[in-house]
N, C-alpha and C positions, 0 to 999 in steps of 0.2 A: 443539481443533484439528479443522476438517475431514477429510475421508478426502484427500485431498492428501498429496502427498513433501512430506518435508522440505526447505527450500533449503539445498545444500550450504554457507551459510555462514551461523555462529551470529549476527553481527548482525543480517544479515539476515533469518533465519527470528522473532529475535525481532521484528523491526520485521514481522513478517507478524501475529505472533500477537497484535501491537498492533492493527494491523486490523481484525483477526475478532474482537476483544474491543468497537471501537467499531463495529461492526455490517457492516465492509464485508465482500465476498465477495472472497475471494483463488482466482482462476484460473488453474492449473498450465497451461500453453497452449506445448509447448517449441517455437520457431521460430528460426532461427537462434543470433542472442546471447540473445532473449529466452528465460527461465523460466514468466513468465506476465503475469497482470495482477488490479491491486488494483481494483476497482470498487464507488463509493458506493450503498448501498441504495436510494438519490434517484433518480428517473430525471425531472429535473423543467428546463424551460425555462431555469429560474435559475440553473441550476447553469455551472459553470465552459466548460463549450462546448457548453451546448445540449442534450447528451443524457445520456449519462451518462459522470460523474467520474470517468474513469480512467486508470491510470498505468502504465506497464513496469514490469518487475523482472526485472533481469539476471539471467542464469545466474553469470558471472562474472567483476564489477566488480570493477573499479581497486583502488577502496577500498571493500570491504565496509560498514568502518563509516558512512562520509561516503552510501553510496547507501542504508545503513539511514536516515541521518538525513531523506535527501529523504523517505524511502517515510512517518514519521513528519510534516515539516512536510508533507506533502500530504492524508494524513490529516486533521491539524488544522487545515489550512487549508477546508476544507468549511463553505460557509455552513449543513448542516445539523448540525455538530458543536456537540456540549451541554459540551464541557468550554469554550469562548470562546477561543479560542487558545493558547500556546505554554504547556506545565505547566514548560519548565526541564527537562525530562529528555532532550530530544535530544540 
């Protein structure tokens, strides 16, 4: 884990440490609802809007687990990710 808090919710910090295990950067950034943001290593034309791949992450969602699962299919949705999409674990 980086020098970063914890996110106060266990799905959710595991869906963080998922991240940072497939190479993205997780940015504590508190603004309003948000906590921060997951951002692809990529900073590449191809990528999903042009600059770089990246996604919210509430401070404190609905449903924890269901917003870990986005923060995972977003993850593996990256055309630079090496596992080829969905492992079945979300």
């Amino acid at each position: 884990m980086s020098d970063r808090g914890r996110h106060p919710q266990k799905e959710v910090e595991e869906a963080l440490q998922f991240a940072e295990a497939q190479g993205w950067q997780v940015i504590e950034r508190h603004n309003g609802h948000t906590w921060g943001v997951i951002r692809c290593p990529n900073n590449d034309k191809n990528c999903r809007c042009g600059e770089f791949c990246q996604n919210s992450i509430w401070s404190t969602p609905r449903r924890p687990g269901t917003h870990a699962k986005q923060i995972k299919r977003y993850v593996q949705g990256c055309i630079y990710n090496d596992e080829g999409g969905d492992d079945g674990n979300l």
